[in-house]
N, C-alpha and C positions, 0 to 999 in steps of 0.2 A: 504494500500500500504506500503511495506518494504521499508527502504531504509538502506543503509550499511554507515556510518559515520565514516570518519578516524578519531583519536584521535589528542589531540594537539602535538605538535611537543618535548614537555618536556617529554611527557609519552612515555612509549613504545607501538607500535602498535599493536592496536588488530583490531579484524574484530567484528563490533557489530553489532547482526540486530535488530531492534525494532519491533515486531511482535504487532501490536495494536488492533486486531479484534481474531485474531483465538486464544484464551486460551488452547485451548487442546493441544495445539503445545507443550509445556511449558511444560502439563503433562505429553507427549510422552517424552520428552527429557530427564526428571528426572527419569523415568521410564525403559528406553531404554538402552542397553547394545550396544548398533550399535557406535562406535566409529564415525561415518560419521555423526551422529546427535550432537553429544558431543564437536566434533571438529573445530566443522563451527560457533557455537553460544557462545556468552558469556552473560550469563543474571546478570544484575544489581542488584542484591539480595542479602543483607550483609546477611542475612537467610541463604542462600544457598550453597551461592559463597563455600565454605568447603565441601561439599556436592557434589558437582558439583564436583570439583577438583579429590574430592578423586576417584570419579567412573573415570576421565579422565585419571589418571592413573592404574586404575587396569586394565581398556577394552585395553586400547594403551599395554599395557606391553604383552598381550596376543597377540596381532595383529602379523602375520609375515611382515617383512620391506616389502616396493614396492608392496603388496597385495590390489589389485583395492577396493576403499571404497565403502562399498553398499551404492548407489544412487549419487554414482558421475558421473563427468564426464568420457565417458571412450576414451584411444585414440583409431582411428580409423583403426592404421598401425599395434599395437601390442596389442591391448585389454588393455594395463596396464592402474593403474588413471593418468589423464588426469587433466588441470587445467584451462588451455586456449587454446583460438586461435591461430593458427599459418601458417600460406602462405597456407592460404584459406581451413584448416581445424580444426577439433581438435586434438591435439596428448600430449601426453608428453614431459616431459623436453628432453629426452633420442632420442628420434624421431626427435623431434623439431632438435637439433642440430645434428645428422646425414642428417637431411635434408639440414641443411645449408652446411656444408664438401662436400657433395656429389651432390647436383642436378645441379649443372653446368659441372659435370664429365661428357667424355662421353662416352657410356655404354660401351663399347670396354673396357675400363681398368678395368670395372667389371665384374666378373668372375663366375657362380654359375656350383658348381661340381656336382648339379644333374639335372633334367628335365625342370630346371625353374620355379616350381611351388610349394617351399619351403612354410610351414608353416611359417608364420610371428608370434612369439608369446611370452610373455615375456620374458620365457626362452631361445627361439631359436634364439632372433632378430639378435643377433654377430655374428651366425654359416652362414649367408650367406647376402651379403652386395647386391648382384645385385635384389635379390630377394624384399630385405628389400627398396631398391630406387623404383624399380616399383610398390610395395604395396604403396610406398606414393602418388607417381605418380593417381595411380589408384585410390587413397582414395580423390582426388581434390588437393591437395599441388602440388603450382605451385613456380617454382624458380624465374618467374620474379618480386614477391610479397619479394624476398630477399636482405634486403637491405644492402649496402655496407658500408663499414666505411664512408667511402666519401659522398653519401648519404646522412648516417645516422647523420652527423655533422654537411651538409643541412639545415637537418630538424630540427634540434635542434637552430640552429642558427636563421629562421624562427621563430618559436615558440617563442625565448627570444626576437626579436624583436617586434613581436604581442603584445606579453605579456608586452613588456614596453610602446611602442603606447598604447595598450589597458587602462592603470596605470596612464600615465603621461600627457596625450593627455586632454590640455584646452581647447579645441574650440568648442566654443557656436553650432556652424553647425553640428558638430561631435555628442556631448550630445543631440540635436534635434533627429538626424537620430537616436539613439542607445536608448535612455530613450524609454521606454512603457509609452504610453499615461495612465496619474495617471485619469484621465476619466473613463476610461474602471473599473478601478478596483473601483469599486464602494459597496455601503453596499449593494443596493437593489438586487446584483446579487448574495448577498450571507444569504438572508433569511430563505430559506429551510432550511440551516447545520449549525450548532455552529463552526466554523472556528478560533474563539477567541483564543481558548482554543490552539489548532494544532500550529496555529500561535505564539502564547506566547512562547510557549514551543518550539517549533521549533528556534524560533530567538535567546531565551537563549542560545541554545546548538549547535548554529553556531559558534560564535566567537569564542568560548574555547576548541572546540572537533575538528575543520574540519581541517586538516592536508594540506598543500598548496604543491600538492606534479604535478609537470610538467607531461606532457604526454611522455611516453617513445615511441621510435620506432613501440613496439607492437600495444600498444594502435592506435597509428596512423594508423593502419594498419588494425585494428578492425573497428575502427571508416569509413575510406575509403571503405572496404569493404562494411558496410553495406547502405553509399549512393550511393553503384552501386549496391547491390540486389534493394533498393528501384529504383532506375531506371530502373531496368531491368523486374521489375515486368511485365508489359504490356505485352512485349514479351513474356515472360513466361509462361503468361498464357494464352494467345492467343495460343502456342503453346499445352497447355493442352485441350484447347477447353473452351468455353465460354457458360454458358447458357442459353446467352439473347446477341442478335445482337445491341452492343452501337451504330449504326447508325442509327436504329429506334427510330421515335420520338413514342413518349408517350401521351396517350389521355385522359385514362381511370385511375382512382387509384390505380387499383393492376398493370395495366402496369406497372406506376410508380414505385410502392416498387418494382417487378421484377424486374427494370431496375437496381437498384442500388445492385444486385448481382454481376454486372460487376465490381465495384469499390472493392466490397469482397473478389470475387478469386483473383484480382489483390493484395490483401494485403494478402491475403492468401499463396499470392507466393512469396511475401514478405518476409514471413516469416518462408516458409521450405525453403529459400533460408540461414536463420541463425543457420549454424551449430548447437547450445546449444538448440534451441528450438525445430529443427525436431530431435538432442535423445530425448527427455520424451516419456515419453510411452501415447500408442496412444490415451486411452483413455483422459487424462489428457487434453491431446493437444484438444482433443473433446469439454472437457467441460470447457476451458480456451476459445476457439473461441464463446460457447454459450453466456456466460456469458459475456465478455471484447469487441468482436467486434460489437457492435452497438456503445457504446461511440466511439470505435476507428474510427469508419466509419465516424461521425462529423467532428474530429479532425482531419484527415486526411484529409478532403474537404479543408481546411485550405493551404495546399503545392499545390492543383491544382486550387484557388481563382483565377479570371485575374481582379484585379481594373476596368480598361478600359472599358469592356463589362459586369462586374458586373457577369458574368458568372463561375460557377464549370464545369471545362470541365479536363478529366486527358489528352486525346491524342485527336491528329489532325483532327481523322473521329469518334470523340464523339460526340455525341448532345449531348448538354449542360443537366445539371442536371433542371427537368421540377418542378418547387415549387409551381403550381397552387392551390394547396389543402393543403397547408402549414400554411397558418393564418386562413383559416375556421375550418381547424382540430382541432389545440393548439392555438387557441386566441390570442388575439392582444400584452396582456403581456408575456406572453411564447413567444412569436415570438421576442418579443424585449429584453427578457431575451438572448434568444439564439443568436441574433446578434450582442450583448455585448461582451457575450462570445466568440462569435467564432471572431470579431475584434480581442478580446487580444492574440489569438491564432494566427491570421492573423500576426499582427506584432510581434508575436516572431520569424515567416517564415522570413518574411521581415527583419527581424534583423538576423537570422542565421538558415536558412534551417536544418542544422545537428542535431541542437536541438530537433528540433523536430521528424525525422524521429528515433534519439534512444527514445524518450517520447514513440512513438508508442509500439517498443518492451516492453519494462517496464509495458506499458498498458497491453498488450496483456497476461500477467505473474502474473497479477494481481487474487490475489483467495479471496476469500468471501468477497466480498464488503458488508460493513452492509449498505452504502448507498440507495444502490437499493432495500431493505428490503428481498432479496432472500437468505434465510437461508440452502436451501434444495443442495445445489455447496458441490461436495463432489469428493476432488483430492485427493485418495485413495491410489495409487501404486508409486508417488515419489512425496511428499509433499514437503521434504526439498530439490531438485533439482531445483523443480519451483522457492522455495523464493533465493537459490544461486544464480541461474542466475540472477535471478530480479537485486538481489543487487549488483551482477556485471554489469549488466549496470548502473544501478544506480550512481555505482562510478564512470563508466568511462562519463556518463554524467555530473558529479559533474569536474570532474577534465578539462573534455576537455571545458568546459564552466570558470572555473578559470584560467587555462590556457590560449586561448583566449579571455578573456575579463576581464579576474581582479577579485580577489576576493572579493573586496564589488558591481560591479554591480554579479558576480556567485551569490554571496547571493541574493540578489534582485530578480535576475530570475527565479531561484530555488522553492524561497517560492512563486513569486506570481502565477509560473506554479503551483505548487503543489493546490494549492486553488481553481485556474480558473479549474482546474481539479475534485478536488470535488465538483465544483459545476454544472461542466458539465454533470458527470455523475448523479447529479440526475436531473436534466432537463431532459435527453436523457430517463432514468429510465421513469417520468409522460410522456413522447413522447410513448414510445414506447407500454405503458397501453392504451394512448387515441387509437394509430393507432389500435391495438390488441380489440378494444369499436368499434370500427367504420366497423370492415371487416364483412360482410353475414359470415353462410356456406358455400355462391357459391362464395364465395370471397376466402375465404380460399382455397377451391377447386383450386383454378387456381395458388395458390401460387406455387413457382417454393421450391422443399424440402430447399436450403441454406436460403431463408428466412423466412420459418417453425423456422427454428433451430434457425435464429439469432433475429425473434421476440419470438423464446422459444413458439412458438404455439404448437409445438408437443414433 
């Protein structure tokens, strides 16, 4: 797993990614004439670093200015590069603030001298303004996602208020509700993986590199949006059609795994709900859901947990998630390994739902886990788009978590998710070998194809 680490606040900022599994990455890059590989990464290599440089300048000096980088983002209104989110799409800086000027106009004062259905295109966007609001229009950017000075001073206000509650706040009551039980995080749930080492190294390079940098309007904006695609998933996919009726109880073992298709497309729509991950190209997106959503499928049980009834239920005419065949399957330590686990994931919900629902993204972005021992994950056609985005949420998980809550509990939650994480996925990893041990041919026969693909049967 990437993550994107601001620098300390002495140095100048860079964007650094730590690549710790895929080496070839590294040789592509040195390799590579693609300014878009060159530009995004900077590798810690006094060997190099000279090396590195000089190719960044001869590729950039070539480059024409405003010329869309291969394998970035692109925006949606005018094709040019694109960098972020903006009132519910992707676009450009250029975009972006035309959208702002203009989407509260009303169309009456805009004017198009020909048929109305003007090429929107880098070169053309100026030559025609009515055309250019309705390509935004049409592309999702909505103006009520625009926020005002007024607003925007709100919310910053909000925020430093949080953030000093969050910093300043003694109360024994308080530290109960917000501390992760030091229970959960225990050795035994971390015997399969060497974590030592991750962890060492990881807490080093906390204090001195992470930059304590507030959430801007955007970010807020980003972050909002994606806990109303996670809400809206149900609907969404109910609207696509579902392949297994969640109102039916469950009897048999392949019912069972069938049934849990329903929690899939529901995260499935989750997530062509987030602008950055439905561009990659399709296959990619293919073999990111093969590989990443069974761990996610867990962790995600975690936001739909009810204490009360002890029950995984997501919506109101769900039967509950049936575990009958859950400890004869994976045995009584597995069972209690995973309920460890999924506790500490429990109470990171408990303590801030948001956290988790950007985890899930991150997750899902995730490419050749040497964990699971699957060497054969092969994202061919936009390699560095995946680890970009990754590490943009990454940061914006990093900041919106120091932001409200302080940067020594951020550190805290940070590192012990990242841990409880690698150790989920290799639990979920021996899970989904034993389920894959235990089905007939006439087992397999009745599987529904999505969890063909997400037990990698076929």
């Amino acid at each position: 797993m990437s993550s994107n680490i601001p620098p300390s606040p002495s140095s100048k900022r860079q964007r650094i990614m730590i690549i710790t599994v895929d080496e070839s990455i590294i040789n592509q890059i040195e390799k590579s004439n693609n300014v878009s590989l060159l530009e995004q990464i900077v590798l810690p290599s006094e060997g190099n670093n000279n090396k590195i440089s000089n190719q960044q300048s001869t590729v950039q000096s070539s480059e024409k200015k405003n010329k869309p980088k291969s394998g970035s983002l692109i925006c949606v209104v005018c094709g040019s590069s694109a960098n972020s989110y903006n009132f519910g799409a992707i676009t450009c800086e250029s975009c972006k603030a035309f959208f702002r000027r203009n989407a509260r106009k009303e169309f009456t004062t805009l004017h198009c001298n020909g048929k109305g259905d003007c090429k929107i295109t880098l070169e053309t966007r100026r030559d025609c303004s009515a055309c250019r609001l309705a390509r935004c229009f049409d592309s999702g950017m909505q103006c009520d996602r625009i926020v005002t000075v007024e607003q925007k001073a709100e919310k910053q206000r909000r925020i430093d208020e949080n953030r000093k509650l969050a910093l300043n706040s003694n109360s024994k009551m308080n530290e109960q509700e917000c501390q992760l039980s030091a229970s959960i995080f225990s050795d035994d749930l971390l015997t399969s993986v060497d974590t030592n080492v991750l962890l060492t190294d990881f807490n080093d390079l906390l204090p001195s590199q992470l930059q304590r940098t507030l959430l801007n309007s955007e970010d807020l904006e980003c972050i909002e949006a994606v806990s109303h695609s996670y809400q809206k998933r149900i609907e969404f996919a109910a609207l696509d059609g579902l392949p297994w009726d969640p109102s039916m109880h469950t009897t048999t073992f392949v019912q069972i795994l069938n049934s849990h298709s329903v929690a899939i497309m529901r995260l499935l729509s989750f997530f062509k709900q987030i602008p950055e991950f439905n561009q990659l190209n399709i296959d990619d997106k293919v073999i990111l859901v093969k590989y990443n959503l069974i761990t996610i499928l867990g962790i995600n049980c975690a936001l739909s947990y009810n204490t009360e009834t002890d029950k995984i239920i997501e919506a109101d005419s769900d039967v509950p998630w049936n575990t009958q065949f859950f400890q004869v399957l994976h045995g009584y330590n597995m069972c209690m390994q995973s309920k460890k686990i999924f506790a500490s994931f429990f109470h990171i919900v408990k303590y801030d739902r948001k956290i988790m629902e950007l985890t899930l993204i991150i997750l899902i972005l995730t490419k050749s886990s040497a964990i699971t021992g699957d060497y054969d994950e092969s994202i061919g056609n936009d390699t560095m788009s995946v680890y970009r985005i990754q590490n943009y949420y990454t940061e914006l998980l990093w900041k919106y978590m120091e932001t409200m809550h302080g940067y020594e509990k951020a550190v805290d939650l940070f590192s012990k998710l990242m841990v409880h994480v690698i150790s989920w996925q290799t639990l979920q990893e021996e899970m989904r070998k034993n389920i894959v041990r235990a089905l007939s041919p006439e087992d397999i026969s009745e599987l529904l194809p999505i969890m063909k693909t997400v037990l990698r049967i076929s």
